[in-house]
matplotlib code that plots the C-alpha trace (Angstrom):
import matplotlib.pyplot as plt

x = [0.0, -2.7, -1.3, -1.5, -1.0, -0.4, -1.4, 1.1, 4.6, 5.0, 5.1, 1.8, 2.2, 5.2, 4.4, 1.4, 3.8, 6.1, 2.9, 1.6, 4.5, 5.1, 2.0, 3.1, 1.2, 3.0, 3.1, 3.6, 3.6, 2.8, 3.7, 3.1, 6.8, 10.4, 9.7, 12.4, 10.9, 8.0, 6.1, 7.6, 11.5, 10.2, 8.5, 9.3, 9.2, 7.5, 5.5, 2.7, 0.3, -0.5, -2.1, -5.9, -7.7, -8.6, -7.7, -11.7, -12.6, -14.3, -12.3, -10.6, -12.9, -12.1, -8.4, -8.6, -10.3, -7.8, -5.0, -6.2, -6.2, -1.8, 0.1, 3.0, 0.0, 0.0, -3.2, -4.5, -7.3, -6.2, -9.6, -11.0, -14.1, -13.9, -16.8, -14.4, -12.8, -16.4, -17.9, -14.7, -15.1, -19.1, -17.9, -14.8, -17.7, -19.9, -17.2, -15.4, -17.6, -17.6, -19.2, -17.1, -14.1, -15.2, -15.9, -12.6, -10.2, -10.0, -9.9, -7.0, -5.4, -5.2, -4.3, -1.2, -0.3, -0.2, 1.8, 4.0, 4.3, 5.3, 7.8, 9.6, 9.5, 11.0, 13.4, 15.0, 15.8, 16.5, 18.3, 19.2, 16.0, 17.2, 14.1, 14.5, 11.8, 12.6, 8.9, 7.2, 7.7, 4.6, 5.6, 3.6, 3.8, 0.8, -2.1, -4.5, -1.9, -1.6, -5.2, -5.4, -2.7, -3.6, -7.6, -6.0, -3.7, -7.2, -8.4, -5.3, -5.3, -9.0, -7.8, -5.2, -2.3, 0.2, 1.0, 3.2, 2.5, 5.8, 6.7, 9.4, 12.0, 11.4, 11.1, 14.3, 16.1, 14.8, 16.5, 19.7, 21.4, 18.7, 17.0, 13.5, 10.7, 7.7, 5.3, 5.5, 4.8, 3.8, 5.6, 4.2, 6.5, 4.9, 5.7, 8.8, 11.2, 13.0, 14.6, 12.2, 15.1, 16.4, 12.5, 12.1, 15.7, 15.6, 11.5, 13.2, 15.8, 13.3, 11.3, 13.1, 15.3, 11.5, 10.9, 8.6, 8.1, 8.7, 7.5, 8.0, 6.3, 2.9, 0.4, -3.4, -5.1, -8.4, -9.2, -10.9, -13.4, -15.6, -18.5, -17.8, -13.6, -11.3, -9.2, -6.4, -4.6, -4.5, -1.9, 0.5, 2.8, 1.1, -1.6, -1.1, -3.0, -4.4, -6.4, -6.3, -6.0, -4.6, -5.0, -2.5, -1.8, -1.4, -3.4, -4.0, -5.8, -8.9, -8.6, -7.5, -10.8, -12.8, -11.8, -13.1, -16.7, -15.9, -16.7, -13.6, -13.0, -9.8, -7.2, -3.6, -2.1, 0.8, 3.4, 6.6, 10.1, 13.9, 16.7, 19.6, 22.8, 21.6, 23.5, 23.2, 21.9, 18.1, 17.3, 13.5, 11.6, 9.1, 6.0, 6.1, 2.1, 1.0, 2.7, 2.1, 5.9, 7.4, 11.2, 13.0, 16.6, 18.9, 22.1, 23.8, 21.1, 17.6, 14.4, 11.9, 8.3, 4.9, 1.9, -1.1, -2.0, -4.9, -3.9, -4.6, -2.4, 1.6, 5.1, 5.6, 6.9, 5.5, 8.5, 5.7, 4.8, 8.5, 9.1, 6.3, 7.8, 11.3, 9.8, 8.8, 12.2, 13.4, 10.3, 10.3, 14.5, 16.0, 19.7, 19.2, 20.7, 19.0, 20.1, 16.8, 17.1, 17.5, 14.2, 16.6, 17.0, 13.5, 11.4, 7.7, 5.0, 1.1, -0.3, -3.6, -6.5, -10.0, -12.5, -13.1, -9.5, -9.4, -7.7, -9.8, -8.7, -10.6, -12.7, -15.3, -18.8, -18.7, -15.5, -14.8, -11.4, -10.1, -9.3, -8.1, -5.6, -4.9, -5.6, -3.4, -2.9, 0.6, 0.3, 1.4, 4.8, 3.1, 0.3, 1.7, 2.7, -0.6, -2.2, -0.5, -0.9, -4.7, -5.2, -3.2, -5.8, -8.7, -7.5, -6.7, -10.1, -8.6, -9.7, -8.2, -5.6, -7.7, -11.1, -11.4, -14.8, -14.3, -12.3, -14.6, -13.8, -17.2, -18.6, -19.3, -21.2]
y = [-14.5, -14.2, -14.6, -12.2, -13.0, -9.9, -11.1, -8.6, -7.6, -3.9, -0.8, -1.1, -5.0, -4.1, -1.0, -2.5, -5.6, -2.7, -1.7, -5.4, -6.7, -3.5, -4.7, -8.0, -10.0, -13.1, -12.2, -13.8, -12.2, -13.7, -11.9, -12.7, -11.7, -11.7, -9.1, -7.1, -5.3, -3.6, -0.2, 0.9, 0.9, 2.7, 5.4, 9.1, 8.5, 11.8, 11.9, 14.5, 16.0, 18.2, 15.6, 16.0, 16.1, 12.2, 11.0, 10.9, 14.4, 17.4, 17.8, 14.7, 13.0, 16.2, 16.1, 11.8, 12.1, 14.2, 13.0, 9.2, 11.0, 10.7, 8.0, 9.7, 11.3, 11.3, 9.1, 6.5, 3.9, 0.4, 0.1, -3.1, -5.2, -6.3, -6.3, -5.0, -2.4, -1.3, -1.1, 0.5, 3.3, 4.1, 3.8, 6.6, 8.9, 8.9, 9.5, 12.4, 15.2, 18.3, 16.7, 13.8, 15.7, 18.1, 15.0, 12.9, 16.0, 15.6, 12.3, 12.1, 15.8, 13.4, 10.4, 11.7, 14.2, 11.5, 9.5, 12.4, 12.5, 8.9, 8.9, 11.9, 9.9, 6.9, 9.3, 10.0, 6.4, 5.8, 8.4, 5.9, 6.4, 9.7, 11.3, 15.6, 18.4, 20.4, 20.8, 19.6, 22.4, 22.5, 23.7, 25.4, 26.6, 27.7, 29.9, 27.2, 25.5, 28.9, 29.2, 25.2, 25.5, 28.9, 27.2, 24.1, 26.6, 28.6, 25.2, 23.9, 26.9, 26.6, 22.8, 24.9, 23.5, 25.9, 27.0, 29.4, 31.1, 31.6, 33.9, 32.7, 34.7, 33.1, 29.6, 30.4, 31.4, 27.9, 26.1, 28.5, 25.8, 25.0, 27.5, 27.6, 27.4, 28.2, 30.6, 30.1, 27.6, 26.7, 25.4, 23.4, 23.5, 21.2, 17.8, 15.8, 12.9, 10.0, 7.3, 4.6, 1.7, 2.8, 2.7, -0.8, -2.6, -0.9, -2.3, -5.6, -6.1, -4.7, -7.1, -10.1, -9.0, -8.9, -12.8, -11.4, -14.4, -13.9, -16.1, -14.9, -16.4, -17.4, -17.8, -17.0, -20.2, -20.1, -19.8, -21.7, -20.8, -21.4, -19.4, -16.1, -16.3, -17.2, -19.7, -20.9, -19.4, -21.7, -21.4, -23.2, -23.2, -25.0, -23.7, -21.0, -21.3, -17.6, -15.8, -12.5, -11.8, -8.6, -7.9, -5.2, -7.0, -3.9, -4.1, -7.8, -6.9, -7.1, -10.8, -11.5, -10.4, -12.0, -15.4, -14.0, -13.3, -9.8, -6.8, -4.7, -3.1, -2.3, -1.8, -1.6, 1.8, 1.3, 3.7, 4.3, 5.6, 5.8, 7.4, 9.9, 11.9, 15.3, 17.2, 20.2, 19.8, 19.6, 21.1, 20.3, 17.5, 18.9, 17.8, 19.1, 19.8, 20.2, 16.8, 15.0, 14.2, 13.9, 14.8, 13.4, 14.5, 11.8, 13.5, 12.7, 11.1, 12.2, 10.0, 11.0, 9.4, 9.5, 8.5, 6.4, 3.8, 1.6, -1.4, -5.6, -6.3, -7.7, -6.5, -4.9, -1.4, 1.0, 3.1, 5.8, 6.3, 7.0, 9.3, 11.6, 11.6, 12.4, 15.0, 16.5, 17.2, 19.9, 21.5, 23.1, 22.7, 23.8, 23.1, 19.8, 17.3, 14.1, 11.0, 8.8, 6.0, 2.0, -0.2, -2.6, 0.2, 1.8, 1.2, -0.3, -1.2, -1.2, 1.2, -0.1, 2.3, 2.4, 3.9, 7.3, 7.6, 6.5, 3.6, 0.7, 0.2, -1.4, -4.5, -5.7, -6.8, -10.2, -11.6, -11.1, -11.3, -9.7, -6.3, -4.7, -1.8, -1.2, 1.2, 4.3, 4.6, 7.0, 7.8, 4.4, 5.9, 8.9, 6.7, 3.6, 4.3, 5.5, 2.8, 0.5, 2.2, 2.0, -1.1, -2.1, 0.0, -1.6, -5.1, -4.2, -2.3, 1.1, 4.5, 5.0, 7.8, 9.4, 8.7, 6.0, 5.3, 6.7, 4.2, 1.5, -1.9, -2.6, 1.0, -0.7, -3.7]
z = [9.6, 6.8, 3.3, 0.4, -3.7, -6.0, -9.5, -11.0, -10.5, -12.2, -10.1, -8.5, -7.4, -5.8, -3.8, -2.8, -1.6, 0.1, 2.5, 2.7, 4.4, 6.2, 7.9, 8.5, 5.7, 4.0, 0.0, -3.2, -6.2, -9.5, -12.8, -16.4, -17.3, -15.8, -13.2, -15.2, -18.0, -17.8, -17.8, -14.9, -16.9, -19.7, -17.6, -17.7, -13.8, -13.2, -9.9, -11.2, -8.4, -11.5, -13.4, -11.6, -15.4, -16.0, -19.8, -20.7, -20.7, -23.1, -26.4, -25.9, -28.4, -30.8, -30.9, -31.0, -34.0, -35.7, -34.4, -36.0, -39.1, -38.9, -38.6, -36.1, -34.1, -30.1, -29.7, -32.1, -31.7, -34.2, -35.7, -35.3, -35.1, -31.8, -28.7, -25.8, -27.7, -29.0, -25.3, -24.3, -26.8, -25.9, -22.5, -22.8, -25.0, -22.0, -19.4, -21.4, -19.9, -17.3, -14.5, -14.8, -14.6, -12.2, -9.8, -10.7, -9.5, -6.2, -6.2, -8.6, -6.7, -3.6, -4.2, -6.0, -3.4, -0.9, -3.3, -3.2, 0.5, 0.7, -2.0, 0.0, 2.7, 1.3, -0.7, 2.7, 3.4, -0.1, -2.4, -4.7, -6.1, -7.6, -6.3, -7.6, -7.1, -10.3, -11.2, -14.1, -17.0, -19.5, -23.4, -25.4, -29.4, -30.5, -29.6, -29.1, -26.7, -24.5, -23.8, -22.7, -20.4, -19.4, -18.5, -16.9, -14.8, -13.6, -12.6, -10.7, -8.8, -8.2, -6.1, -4.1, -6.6, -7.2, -11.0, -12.7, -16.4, -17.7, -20.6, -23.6, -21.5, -18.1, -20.1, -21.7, -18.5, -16.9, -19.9, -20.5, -22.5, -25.4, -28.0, -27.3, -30.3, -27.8, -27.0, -23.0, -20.5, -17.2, -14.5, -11.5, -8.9, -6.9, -9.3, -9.0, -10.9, -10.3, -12.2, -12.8, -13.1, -9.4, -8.0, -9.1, -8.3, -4.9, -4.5, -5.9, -3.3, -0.6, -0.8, -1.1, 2.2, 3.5, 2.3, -0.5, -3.1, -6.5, -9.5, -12.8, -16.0, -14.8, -16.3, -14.5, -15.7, -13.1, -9.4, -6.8, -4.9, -1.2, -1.5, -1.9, -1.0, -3.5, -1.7, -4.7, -7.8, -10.6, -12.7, -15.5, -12.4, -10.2, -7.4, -4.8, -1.8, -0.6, 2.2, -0.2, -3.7, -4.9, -8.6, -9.9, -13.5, -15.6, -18.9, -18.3, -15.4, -17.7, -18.6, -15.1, -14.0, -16.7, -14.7, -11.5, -13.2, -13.4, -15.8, -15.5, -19.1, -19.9, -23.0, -23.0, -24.3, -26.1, -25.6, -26.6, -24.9, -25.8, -24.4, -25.5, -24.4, -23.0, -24.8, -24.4, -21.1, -20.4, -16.8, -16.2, -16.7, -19.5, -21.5, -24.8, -25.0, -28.2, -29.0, -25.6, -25.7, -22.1, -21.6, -18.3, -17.7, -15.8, -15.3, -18.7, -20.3, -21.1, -21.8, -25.0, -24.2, -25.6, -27.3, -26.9, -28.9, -28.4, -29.6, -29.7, -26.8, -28.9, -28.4, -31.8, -32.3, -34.7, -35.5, -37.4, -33.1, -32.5, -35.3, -33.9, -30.7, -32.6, -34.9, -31.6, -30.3, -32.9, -33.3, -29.6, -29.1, -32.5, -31.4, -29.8, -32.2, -31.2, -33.5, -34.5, -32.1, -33.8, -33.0, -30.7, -28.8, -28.4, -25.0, -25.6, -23.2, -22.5, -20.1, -18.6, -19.5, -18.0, -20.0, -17.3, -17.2, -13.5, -11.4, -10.0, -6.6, -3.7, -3.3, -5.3, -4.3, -6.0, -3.7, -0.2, -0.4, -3.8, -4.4, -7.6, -7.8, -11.6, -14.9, -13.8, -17.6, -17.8, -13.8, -12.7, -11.1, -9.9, -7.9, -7.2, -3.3, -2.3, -4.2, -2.5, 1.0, 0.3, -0.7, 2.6, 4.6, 3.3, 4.1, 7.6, 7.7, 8.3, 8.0, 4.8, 4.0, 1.4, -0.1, -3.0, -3.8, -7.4, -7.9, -7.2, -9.0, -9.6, -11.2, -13.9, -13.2]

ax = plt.figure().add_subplot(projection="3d")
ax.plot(x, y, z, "-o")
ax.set_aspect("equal")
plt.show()
C-alpha cells in the first residue's frame, strides 16, 4: 500500500485524505496547529457554483485602492517593504484582466459544480453536515451595485448558470421577517450552505475510523530527497518516511514550498467572522455586495463574515475590520439589532491567496512525487471535495473529473 503525507490539516488536507484512503492509500497528515481551529470553523460554509469571477480581475485594482483609503474597508493591503508581497502585487496587476477572467470561468464554474455534486452526495450519507439548497441571495444598495450584479448575472447566464434579478419586493418576500434597505438582488439558486463546524468533526471522525494519522503541532523543518522523489518529511517531530507528498498547508503553503525549491507565491488574507442570535430570523444565506459581508443562517444562530486583509502572517485581530463588517449589518437590515461582538469572541484566520485568484492544484515539474492543492482564497469550503477528488485522480493517473491545467503549481516558474 503506497503511503501518502498531507502537509496540512484544514478543509482541503482532509477532503483530499477522504478520497486518498477511499482509494486505498495509507495517509498521514501533518498540520501546523491543533487540527481544531482553522479557516474552515470560521467559514460562512457557502458551497458557491456562483463564484466563477477569480479575485484578480478588471476594477478590482480600482475599488482596492479606495477601499485602502478606510480603515473598516472590505479589502486592505498592510503596506510594507517586503520582496514577496512586492512580486505578489505586480503579479495580481498583471492577472486582473478580461482575458484572464474570461479563461479562469470555466475552470473555476467546474470545479465547484463538481464540488457541489460530491457534497450532495455525501450529504445523503451524512446530514449531519447540515447541507441546505436555499441559494445564495446577492444584496444590492446602490446604483453602481445594480449594474455589477446585473453584468455578472449576463455572464453567469452566458456559462449555463442559472440567475434571478430580483426586485425590493420579491427580495423582501424572500426575507419576510427583516426590513430591507436595498435596491434589489439576485438570487442563484443553484448555490448551497452547510455548517462548517459539522463538515470538519464529521471529516475528523471519518478519517480516524479509516486509520488516518493525525499529528498536530509540526513544524515543516526540510525534506529529503533521491533524485527527483522526495522520500522523508523533516520535521521538529521527528521524520516521516513518504512515497507521496501532498501539500494543502493553507497560507503557509508558500513557505512550505520555498523548502521544496519552489516558486509558489502566496499571502495569507486575513479575514474576519463572528456569530449572533438570528433574531429576527434570517432565511437565505446572503452576501451583502457593496460591503463584501457574507451572512449564513444556522437555525438560531447566524454568522457575520468578511474582508480581506493582506497582512504579515500573526493571529491579531483588527477590531476597525470587524466594525466594517458590523456597520454593514444595519445599513441593509434596519431592524436587526445586532450587539457588537467582544474580541474573545470574534473568529480570525488567513485565507491562502494566489496572485490570479486561482487554486494551485496538481503536480509540479520539479518533483515526481509532490503535488500541491492550495490558495482557494474564500472558496476553500466550496472546492475542497473536488480538489481533493482531483488530486486523488492524478496520483492514480486517472482521467480526471474535470480539467485542471489552470491550476498548474508551476505557472509561475
Amino acid at each position: 500500500m503506497s503511503s501518502v503525507t498531507i502537509i496540512g490539516g484544514g478543509i482541503i488536507g482532509l477532503f483530499t485524505a477522504y478520497y486518498l484512503t477511499e482509494a486505498g492509500f495509507e495517509v498521514t497528515i501533518l498540520d501546523k496547529g491543533d487540527l481544531k481551529d482553522n479557516c474552515t470553523l470560521g467559514n460562512a460554509g457557502m458551497l458557491v457554483p456562483s463564484h466563477i469571477i477569480p479575485l484578480a480581475s478588471p476594477g478590482i485594482i480600482g475599488k482596492g485602492l479606495r477601499w485602502m483609503m478606510s480603515s473598516t474597508s472590505p479589502f486592505y493591503i498592510h503596506p510594507r517593504l517586503d520582496r514577496r508581497l512586492l512580486q505578489w502585487c505586480m503579479l495580481f496587476y498583471k492577472a486582473a484582466t478580461p482575458k484572464h477572467v474570461a479563461h479562469s470561468i470555466p475552470y473555476l464554474k467546474n470545479l465547484n459544480l463538481l464540488s457541489k455534486s460530491l457534497y450532495l452526495g455525501i450529504a445523503e450519507q451524512h446530514p449531519e453536515i447540515g447541507l441546505e439548497e436555499k441559494g445564495l441571495l446577492m444584496l444590492y444598495k446602490t446604483a453602481a451595485g445594480e449594474l455589477e450584479e446585473k453584468e455578472f448575472v449576463h455572464v453567469a447566464r452566458q456559462h449555463g448558470l442559472e440567475a434571478e434579478i430580483l426586485s425590493l419586493k420579491e427580495v423582501q418576500a424572500l426575507e419576510p421577517n427583516l426590513e430591507l434597505d436595498v435596491l434589489g438582488g439576485v438570487l442563484f439558486p443553484g448555490d448551497a450552505h452547510l455548517n462548517p463546524a459539522a463538515l470538519s468533526g464529521f471529516l475528523l471522525r471519518h478519517l480516524i475510523d479509516k486509520g488516518v494519522q493525525m499529528k498536530s503541532h509540526v513544524q515543516i523543518l526540510d525534506f529529503a530527497a533521491s533524485g527527483k522523489k522526495i522520500t522523508t518529511v523533516i520535521t521538529d517531530q521527528g521524520d516521516f518516511a513518504a512515497d507521496h507528498v501532498m501539500v494543502c498547508a493553507g497560507s503557509w503553503s508558500g513557505e512550505v514550498a520555498r523548502k521544496l525549491k519552489i516558486n509558489l507565491p502566496m499571502l495569507g488574507g486575513k479575514g474576519y467572522s463572528f456569530v449572533a442570535d438570528n433574531l429576527p430570523a434570517i432565511q437565505r444565506p446572503t452576501i451583502l455586495t457593496e460591503e463584501r459581508v457574507a451572512v449564513t443562517p444556522y437555525g438560531d444562530k447566524v454568522r457575520f463574515g468578511g474582508t480581506m486583509e493582506i497582512t504579515p502572517a500573526n493571529s491579531s485581530i483588527n477590531m476597525n475590520r470587524v466594525k466594517g463588517i458590523h456597520a454593514a449589518i444595519s445599513r441593509y437590515y434596519t431592524n436587526f439589532d445586532c450587539p457588537f461582538p467582544k474580541q474573545e469572541d470574534v473568529w480570525s484566520g488567513l485565507r491562502p491567496c494566489s496572485p490570479d485568484g486561482l487554486p494551485y492544484i496538481g503536480y509540479t515539474q520539479r518533483w515526481e512525487n509532490v503535488l500541491f492543492g492550495t490558495g482557494h482564497s474564500m472558496m476553500g469550503i466550496s472546492l475542497a471535495p473536488a480538489t481533493g477528488k482531483v488530486l486523488t485522480e492524478q496520483l492514480l493517473n486517472r482521467k480526471e473529473s474535470v480539467m485542471t491545467d489552470a491550476f498548474s503549481p508551476d505557472r509561475y516558474r
